[in-house]
MIGUTI-223657 format. One record per residue (C-alpha): residue in three letters; x, z, y. Coordinates in steps of 0.25 Angstrom, whole numbers, padded with zeros to 4 digits, always signed. Layout:
BEGIN
alaXZY/...
***
This chain:
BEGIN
unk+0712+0436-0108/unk+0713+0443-0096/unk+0715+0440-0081/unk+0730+0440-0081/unk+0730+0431-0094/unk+0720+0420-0088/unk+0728+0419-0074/unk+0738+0418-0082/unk+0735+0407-0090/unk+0728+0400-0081/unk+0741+0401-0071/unk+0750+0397-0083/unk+0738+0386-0090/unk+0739+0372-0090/unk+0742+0363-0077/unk+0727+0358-0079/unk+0724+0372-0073/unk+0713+0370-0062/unk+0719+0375-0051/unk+0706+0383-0047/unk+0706+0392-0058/unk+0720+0395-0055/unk+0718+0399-0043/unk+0707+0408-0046/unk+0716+0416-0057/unk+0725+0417-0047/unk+0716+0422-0037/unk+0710+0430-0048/unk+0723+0436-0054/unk+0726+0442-0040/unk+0712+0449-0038/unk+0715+0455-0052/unk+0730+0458-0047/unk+0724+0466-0035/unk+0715+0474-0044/unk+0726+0479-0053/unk+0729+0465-0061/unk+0718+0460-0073/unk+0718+0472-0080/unk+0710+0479-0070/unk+0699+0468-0072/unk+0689+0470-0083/unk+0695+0470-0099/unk+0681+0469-0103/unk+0665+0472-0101/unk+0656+0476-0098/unk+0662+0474-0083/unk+0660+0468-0070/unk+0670+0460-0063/unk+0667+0456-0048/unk+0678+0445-0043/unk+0675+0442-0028/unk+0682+0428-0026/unk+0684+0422-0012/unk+0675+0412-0011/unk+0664+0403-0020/unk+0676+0394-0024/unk+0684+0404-0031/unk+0671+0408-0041/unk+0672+0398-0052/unk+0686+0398-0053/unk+0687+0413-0054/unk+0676+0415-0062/unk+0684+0404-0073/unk+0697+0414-0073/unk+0688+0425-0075/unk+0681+0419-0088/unk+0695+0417-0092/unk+0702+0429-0088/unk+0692+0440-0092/unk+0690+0445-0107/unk+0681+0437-0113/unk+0674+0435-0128/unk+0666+0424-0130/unk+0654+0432-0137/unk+0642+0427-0129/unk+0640+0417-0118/unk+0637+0424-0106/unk+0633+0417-0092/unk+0645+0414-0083/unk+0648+0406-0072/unk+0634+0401-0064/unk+0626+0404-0074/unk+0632+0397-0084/unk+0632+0402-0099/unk+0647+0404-0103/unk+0649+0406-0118/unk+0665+0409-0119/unk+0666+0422-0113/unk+0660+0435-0112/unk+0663+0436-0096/unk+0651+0436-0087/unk+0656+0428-0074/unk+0645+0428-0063/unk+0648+0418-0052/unk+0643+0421-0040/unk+0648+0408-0029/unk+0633+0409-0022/unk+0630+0397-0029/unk+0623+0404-0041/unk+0612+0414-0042/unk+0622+0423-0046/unk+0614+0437-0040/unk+0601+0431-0046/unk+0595+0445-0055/unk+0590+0441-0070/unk+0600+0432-0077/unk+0613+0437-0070/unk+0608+0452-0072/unk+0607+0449-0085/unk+0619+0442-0090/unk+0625+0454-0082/unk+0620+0464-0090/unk+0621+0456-0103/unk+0636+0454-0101/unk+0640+0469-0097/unk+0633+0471-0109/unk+0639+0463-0118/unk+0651+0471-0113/unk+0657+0458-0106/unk+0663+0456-0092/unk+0655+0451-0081/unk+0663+0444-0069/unk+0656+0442-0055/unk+0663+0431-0045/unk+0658+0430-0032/unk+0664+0427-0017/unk+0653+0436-0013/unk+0649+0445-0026/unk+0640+0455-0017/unk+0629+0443-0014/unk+0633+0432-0025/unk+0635+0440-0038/unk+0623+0447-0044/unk+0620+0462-0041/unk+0620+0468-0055/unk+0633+0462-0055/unk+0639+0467-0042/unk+0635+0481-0045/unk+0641+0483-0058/unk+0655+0477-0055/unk+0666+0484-0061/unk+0676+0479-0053/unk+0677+0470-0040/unk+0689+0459-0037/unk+0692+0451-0026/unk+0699+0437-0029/unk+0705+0433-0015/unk+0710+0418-0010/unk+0723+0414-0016/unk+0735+0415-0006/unk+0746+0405-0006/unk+0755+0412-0018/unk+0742+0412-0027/unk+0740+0396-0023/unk+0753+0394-0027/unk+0751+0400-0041/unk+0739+0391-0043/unk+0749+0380-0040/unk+0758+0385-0049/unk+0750+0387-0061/unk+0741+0374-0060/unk+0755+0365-0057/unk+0765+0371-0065/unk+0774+0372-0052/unk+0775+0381-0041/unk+0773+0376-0028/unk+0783+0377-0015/unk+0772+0375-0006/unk+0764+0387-0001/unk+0749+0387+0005/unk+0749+0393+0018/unk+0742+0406+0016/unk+0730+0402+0026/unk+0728+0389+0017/unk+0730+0397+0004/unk+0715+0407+0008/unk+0707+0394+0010/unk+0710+0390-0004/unk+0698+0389-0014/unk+0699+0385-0030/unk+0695+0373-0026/unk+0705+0369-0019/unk+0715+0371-0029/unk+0707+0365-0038/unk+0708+0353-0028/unk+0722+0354-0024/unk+0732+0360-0036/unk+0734+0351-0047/unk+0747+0350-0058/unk+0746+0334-0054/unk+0747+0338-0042/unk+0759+0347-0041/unk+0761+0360-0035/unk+0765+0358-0021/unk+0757+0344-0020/unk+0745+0355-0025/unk+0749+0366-0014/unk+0750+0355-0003/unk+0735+0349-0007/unk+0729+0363-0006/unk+0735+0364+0007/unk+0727+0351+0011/unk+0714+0354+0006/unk+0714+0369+0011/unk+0720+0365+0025/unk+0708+0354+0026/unk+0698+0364+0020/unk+0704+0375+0032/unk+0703+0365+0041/unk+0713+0371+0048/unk+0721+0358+0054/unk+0726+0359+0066/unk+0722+0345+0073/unk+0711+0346+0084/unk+0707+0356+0097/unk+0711+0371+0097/unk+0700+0380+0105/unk+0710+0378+0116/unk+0710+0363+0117/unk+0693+0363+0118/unk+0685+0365+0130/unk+0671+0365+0135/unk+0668+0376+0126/unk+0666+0386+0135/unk+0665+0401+0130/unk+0667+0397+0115/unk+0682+0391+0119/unk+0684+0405+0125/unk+0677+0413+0113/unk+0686+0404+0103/unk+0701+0406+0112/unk+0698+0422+0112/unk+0695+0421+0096/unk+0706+0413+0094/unk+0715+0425+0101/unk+0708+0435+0093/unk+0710+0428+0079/unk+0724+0429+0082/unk+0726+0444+0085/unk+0716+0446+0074/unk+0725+0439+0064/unk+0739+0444+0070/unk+0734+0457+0068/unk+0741+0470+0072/unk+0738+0481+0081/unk+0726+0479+0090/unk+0722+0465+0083/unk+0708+0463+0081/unk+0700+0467+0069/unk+0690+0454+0065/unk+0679+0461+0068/unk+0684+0463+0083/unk+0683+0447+0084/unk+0672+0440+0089/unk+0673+0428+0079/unk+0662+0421+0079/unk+0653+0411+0087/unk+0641+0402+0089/unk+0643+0389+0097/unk+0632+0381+0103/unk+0630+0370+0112/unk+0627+0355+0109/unk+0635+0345+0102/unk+0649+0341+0103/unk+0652+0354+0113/unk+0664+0359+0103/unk+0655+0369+0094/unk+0662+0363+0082/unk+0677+0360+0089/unk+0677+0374+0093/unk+0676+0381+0079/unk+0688+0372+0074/unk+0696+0373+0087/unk+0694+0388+0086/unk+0700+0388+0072/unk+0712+0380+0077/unk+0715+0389+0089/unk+0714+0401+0078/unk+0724+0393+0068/unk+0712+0395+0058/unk+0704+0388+0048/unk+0691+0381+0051/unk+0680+0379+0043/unk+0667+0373+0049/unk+0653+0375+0039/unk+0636+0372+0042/unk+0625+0372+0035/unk+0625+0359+0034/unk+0638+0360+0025/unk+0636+0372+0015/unk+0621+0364+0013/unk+0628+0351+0011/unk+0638+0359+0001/unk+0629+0356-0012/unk+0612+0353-0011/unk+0610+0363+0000/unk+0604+0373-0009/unk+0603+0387-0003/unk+0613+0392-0013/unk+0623+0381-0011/unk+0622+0380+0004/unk+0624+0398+0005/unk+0635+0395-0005/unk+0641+0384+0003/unk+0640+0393+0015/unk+0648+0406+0008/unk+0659+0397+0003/unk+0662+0393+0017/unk+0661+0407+0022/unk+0670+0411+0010/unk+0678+0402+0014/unk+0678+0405+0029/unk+0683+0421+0025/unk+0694+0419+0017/unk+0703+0417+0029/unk+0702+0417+0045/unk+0696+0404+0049/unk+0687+0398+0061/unk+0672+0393+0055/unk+0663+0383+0060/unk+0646+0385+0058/unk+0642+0372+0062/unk+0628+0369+0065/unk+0622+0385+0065/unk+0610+0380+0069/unk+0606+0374+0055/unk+0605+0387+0051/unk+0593+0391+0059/unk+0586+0401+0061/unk+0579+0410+0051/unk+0567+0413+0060/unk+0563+0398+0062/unk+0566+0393+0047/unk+0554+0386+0041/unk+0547+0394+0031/unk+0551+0383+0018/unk+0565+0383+0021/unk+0566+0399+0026/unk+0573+0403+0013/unk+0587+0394+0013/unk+0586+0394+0027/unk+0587+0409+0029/unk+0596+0411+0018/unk+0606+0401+0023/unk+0605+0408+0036/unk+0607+0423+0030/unk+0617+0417+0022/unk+0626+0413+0037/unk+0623+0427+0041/unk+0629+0432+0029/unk+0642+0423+0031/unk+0643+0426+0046/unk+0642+0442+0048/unk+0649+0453+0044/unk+0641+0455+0030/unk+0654+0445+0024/unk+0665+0447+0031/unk+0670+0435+0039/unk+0684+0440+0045/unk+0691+0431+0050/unk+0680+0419+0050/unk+0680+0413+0064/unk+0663+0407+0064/unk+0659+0397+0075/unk+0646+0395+0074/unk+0639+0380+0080/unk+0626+0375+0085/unk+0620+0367+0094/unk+0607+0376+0095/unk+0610+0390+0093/unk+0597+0395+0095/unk+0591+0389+0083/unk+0603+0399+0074/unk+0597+0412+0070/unk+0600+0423+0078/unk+0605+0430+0067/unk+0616+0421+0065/unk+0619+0419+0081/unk+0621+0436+0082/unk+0635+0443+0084/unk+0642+0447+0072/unk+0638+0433+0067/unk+0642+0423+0076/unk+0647+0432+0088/unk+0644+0422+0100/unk+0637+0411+0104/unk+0643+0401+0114/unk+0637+0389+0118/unk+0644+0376+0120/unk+0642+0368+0131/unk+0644+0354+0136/unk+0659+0354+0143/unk+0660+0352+0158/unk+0667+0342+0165/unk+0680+0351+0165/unk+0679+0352+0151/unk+0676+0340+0148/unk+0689+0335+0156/unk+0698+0345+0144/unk+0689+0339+0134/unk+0695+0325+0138/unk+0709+0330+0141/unk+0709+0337+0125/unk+0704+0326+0118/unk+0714+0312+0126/unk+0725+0323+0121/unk+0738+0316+0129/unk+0729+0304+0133/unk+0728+0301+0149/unk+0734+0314+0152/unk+0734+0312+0167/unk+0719+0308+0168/unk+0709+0313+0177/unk+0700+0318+0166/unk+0689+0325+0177/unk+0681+0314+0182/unk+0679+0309+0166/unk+0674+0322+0161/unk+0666+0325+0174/unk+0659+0311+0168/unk+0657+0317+0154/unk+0650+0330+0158/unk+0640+0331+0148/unk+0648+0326+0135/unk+0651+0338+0125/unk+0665+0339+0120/unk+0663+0330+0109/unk+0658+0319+0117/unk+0669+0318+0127/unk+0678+0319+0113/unk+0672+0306+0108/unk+0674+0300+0122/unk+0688+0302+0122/unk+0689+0295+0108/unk+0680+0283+0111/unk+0689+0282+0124/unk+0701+0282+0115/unk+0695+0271+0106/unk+0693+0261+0121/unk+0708+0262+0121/unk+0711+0263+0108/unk+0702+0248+0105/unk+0710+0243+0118/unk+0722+0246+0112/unk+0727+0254+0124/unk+0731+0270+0129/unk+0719+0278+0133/unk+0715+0278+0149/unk+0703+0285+0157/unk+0696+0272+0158/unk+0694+0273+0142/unk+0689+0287+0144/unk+0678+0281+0155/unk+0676+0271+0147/unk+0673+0279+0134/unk+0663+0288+0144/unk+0656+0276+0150/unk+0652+0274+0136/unk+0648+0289+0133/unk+0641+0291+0146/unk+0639+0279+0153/unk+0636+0279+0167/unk+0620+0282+0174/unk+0617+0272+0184/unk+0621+0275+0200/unk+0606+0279+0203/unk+0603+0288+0189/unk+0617+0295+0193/unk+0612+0298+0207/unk+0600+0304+0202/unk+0606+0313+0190/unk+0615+0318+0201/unk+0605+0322+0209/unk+0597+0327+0199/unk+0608+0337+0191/unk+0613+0342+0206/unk+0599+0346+0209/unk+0601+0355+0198/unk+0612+0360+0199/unk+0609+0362+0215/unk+0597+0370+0210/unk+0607+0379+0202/unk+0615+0383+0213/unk+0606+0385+0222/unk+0599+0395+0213/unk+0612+0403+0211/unk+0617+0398+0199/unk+0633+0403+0197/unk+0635+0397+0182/unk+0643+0384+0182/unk+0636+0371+0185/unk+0637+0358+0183/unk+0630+0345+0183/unk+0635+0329+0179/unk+0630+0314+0175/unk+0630+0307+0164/unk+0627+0296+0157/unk+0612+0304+0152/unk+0611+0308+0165/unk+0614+0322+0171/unk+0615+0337+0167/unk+0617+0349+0176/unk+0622+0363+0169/unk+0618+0374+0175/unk+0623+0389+0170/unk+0611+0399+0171/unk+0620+0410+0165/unk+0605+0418+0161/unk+0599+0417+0148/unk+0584+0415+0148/unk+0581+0429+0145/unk+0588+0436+0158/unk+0583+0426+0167/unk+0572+0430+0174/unk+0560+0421+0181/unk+0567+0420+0194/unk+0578+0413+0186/unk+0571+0405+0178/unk+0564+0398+0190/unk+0577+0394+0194/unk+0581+0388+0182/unk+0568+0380+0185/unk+0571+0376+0198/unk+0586+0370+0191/unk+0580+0363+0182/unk+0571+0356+0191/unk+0581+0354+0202/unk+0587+0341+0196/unk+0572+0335+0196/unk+0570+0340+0210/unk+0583+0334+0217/unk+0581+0322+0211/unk+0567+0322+0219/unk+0574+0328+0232/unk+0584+0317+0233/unk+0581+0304+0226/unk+0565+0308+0227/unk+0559+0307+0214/unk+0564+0312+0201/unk+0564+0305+0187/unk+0561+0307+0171/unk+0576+0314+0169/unk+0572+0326+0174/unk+0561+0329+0164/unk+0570+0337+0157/unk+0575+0346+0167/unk+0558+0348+0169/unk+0556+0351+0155/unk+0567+0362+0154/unk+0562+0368+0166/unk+0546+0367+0158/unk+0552+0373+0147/unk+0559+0385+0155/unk+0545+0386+0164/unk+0536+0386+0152/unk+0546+0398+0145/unk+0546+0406+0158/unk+0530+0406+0157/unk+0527+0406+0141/unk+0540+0415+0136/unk+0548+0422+0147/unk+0536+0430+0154/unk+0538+0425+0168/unk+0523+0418+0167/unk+0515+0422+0178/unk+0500+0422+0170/unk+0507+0427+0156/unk+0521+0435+0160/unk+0521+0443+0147/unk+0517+0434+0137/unk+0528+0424+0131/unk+0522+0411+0123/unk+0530+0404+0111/unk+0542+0407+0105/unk+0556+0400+0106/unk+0557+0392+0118/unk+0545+0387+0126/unk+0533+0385+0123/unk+0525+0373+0123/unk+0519+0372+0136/unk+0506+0362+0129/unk+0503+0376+0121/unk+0503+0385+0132/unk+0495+0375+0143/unk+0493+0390+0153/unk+0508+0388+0155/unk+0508+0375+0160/unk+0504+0377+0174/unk+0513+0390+0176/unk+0525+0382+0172/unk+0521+0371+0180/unk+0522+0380+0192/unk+0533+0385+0190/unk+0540+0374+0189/unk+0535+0368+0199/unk+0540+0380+0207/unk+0553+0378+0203/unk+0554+0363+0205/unk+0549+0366+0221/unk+0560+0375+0221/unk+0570+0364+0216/unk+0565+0354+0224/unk+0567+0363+0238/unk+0582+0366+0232/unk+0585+0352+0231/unk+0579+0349+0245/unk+0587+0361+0252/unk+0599+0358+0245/unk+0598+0343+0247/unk+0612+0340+0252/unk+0619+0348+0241/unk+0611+0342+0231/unk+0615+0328+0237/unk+0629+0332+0236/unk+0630+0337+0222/unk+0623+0325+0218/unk+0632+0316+0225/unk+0643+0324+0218/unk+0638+0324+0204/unk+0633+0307+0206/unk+0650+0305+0210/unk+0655+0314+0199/unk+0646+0314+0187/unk+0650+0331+0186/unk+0647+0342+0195/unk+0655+0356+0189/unk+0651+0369+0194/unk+0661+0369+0206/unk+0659+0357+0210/unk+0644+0359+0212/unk+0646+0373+0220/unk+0656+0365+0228/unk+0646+0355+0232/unk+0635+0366+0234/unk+0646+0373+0242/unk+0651+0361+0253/unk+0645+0363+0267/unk+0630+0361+0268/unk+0625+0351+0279/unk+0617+0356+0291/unk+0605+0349+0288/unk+0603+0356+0273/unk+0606+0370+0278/unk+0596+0369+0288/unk+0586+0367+0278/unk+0578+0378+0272/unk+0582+0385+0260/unk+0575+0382+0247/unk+0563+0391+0245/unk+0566+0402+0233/unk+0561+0400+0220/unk+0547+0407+0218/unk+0535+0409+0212/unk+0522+0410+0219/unk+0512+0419+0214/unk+0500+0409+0217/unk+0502+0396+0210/unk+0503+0387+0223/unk+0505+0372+0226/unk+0517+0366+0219/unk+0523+0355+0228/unk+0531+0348+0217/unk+0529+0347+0202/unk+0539+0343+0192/
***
């Protein structure tokens, strides 16, 4: 029986027929067709067939239509499909779906060589045949063919021949490329009908797209700063790149791909199915964490999990989500009893992410919430093209964040004084806010107010008491004082909360450009807070312990690893990150100094500028928020007679002799 004949009579067999091997004949009759028809296929051995198939899926039930379809003679058992000793047909079918050690050398060189010289046929089936099926193999094909998706006509004949009845309905064309032998295997059935069974496939390919339209487009989100702005311009591009014509972009031109990072509930996830939205593509969202939990974790089984939803990924444009990059790791720090799966699993994302397998028209948004522990290799362009961190949203942010989620809720509220209140939730946070508001009013059996959304915020972030509020705003307007003072021109801002207070401060230098002169600054910020707090209320308390160990940590890099030590200049000490100051006790007095150095400095900035560091205070006590403007309009209003006759504060220095130190932190 040849090919023709078995697509034949599986399209025109019983209406038990599986609907999966249907749609492999069919799939595998049009390769054929584009190749000259079956006659150009092998009419016996010794030969090499190669059938490249469109993803791990479509293996089995191709390699069960090419038993059936390719001349056969039943002389000698020969090893088929997984290793498997088949005695009813003298066809060699190799499968290589990366879940069997198909390119192992030995046995599968041997059953090779014993086939072709038994003058028999030996069939390779493979998504990726270069890497899965054995070399001898690959080498000595005779002939190559390529099995595509199905399109909607080929769907419909599957319909056709496993119900007897030719469907009206129609698969949209996007729908019909997702569609695997599984699911028609889940999805077509003679009990079922024909157009009962084309609608059900559309159901379970629309949910496995998860292309519905409900929730944000990257238009409606905000607080995501520069990756709303990457997103809007790729959505643009995708567009021209899809309409085509003269001067549309090639793929290639496209930068289409990204690595978020920031802390949770930021958007990093939201955005990736946003973007696909805004793009009217699919989406399809994958981790570690799920190709391992695919079968026992095994390092086959968790690579073959990660192919097939790469495969998947190219067969048609879509938008795709690598949650968690972080677990991944890096290969330089991976502990020596767990290197091998770890390194491979990491080579392996390489593999899937560059140009190596193409990946035209596969959006990738990477997301993390610590970049740095992701292999370099993985972070590079050509891979994941960008890196954009994700911060916590401002107030004014925070106000849209509101506004998007009531939807046509209170339209005419005045959302600024809430969202001031709420500087420092993520975008996620201020979500669940709105919904527990919604449940006050829901369990009082009454419309949504403000008062709810207060309410609902009293509960998230309750209230400090009057004296402990005094003192955070004192304490974060000394810092961001210190700030402007220094010159600072990146945004600025500073509020209260139920945990206490935060001030965000934009160097707008990386570590490595900044030099000593700059990094002392930074010091004298992060010691400003402590030090207002002993200008105006006269002592200082525990809270700012943290901002003195940041400062340590920076004082004891500046002397152990940046080379700005006065007794060691160019030597560096440990490696990531600082050192341990217990292991290097020489250190300690030199960074001592310095920051004692710095602290004076703070503590001068906070006397001079006293008036203007009462009256951001007083600003920041009243309204719980501080914005850049804002801040810079208060540093701007007139200053009093009594503070500009006051001396200016002494400029930051160093002295060469170590000298008396009139404060210590």
């Amino acid at each position: 029986m040849d090919l023709g004949d078995a697509v034949d009579a599986i399209l025109v067999g019983p209406a038990a027929l599986r609907a999966d091997i249907a749609g492999a004949a069919v799939a595998l009759g049009c390769a054929a067709d584009a190749i000259g028809g079956p006659d150009a296929l092998p009419r016996s051995g010794p030969a090499i067939l190669v059938i490249t198939v469109p993803s791990a899926n479509w293996v089995g039930p191709v390699a069960e239509v090419a038993r059936a379809s390719l001349p056969r003679s039943g002389s000698k058992g020969i090893r088929g499909r997984g290793g498997r000793n088949r005695a009813e047909g003298a066809v060699l079918v190799v499968e290589g779906d990366g879940t069997t050690a198909t390119r192992a050398p030995g046995r599968s060189d041997e059953e090779l060589a014993e086939a072709l010289h038994l003058a028999r046929i030996v069939v390779g089936i493979s998504q990726d045949p270069g890497r899965l099926l054995p070399a001898n193999l690959m080498r000595a094909a005779d002939l190559s063919i390529s099995v595509g998706p199905l399109d909607a006509a080929g769907i419909g004949t599957v319909v056709e021949a496993v119900t007897g009845v030719a469907p009206i309905a129609r698969l949209p064309d996007g729908l019909a490329a997702q569609c695997d032998p599984d699911d028609l295997a889940l999805a077509v059935h003679a009990a079922r009908g024909a157009d009962p069974s084309i609608a059900h496939l559309a159901a379970i390919l629309a949910r496995k797209a998860s292309a519905a339209s409900d929730g944000p487009r990257l238009e409606d989100l905000h607080g995501l700063g520069a990756a709303r702005e990457w997103g809007l311009a790729l959505v643009d591009d995708l567009r021209a790149w899809r309409d085509g014509g003269p001067g549309a972009p090639r793929w290639s031109d496209l930068e289409s791909s990204i690595l978020l990072s920031g802390p949770p509930g930021v958007g990093k996830t939201i955005f990736a199915a946003a973007l696909a939205r805004s793009a009217g593509l699919p989406f399809l969202a994958g981790s570690l964490g799920q190709w391992q939990s695919a079968r026992d974790g095994h390092l086959g089984h968790t690579l073959g999990a990660m192919r097939t939803f790469f495969e998947r990924a190219r067969r048609s444009p879509c938008v795709v989500l690598i949650d968690e990059m972080d677990s991944f790791g890096d290969r330089t720090l991976f502990p020596e009893n767990h290197r091998n799966y770890s390194v491979q699993i990491v080579n392996a994302l390489l593999e899937h992410l560059d140009g190596s397998v193409s990946r035209e028209g596969v959006v990738v948004v990477g997301a993390t919430n610590d970049p740095d522990r992701i292999d370099p290799a993985i972070r590079r362009s050509g891979r994941l093209d960008r890196h954009v961190r994700i911060g916590i949203p401002d107030a004014g942010d925070i106000a849209r964040i509101l506004r998007h989620h009531l939807g046509d809720d209170l339209p005419d509220a005045s959302l600024g004084p809430l969202a001031a209140r709420l500087v420092g939730m993520s975008g996620a946070d201020v979500a669940a806010l709105v919904r527990r508001a919604r449940g006050i009013a829901r369990r009082t059996g009454r419309s949504l107010t403000v008062g709810d959304l207060d309410a609902a915020a009293d509960e998230a972030r309750p209230s400090l008491p009057d004296h402990a509020r005094g003192r955070v705003a004192v304490h974060e307007a000394g810092h961001v004082l210190a700030a402007a003072s220094a010159g600072h021109a990146g945004p600025m801002a500073a509020s209260i909360d139920a945990d206490g207070g935060t001030a965000w401060i934009s160097f707008g230098e990386r570590l490595g450009l900044a030099n000593e002169e700059s990094l002392d600054g930074c010091l004298t910020i992060m010691l400003a807070g402590r030090a207002a707090e002993e200008v105006v209320l006269g002592d200082v308390t525990a809270g700012s312990a943290e901002d003195l160990a940041a400062a340590t940590r920076l004082a004891v890099l500046m002397e152990t690893r940046l080379g700005f030590s006065r007794a060691t200049p160019l030597l560096a000490f440990g490696g990531d990150g600082a050192p341990d100051l217990a292991r290097l006790p020489w250190a300690a007095g030199a960074v001592h100094r310095r920051l004692s150095i710095a602290y004076e400095v703070a503590l001068d900035l906070m006397r001079v500028h006293r008036v203007a560091l009462e009256r951001l205070s007083e600003a920041l006590r009243g309204k719980g928020h501080l914005g850049d403007a804002e801040i810079r309009g208060l540093l701007a209003a007139p200053r009093k007679r009594k503070e500009r006759a006051k001396r200016p504060h002494r400029p930051l220095s160093y002295p060469d002799r170590p000298g008396p130190a009139r404060r210590v932190p």
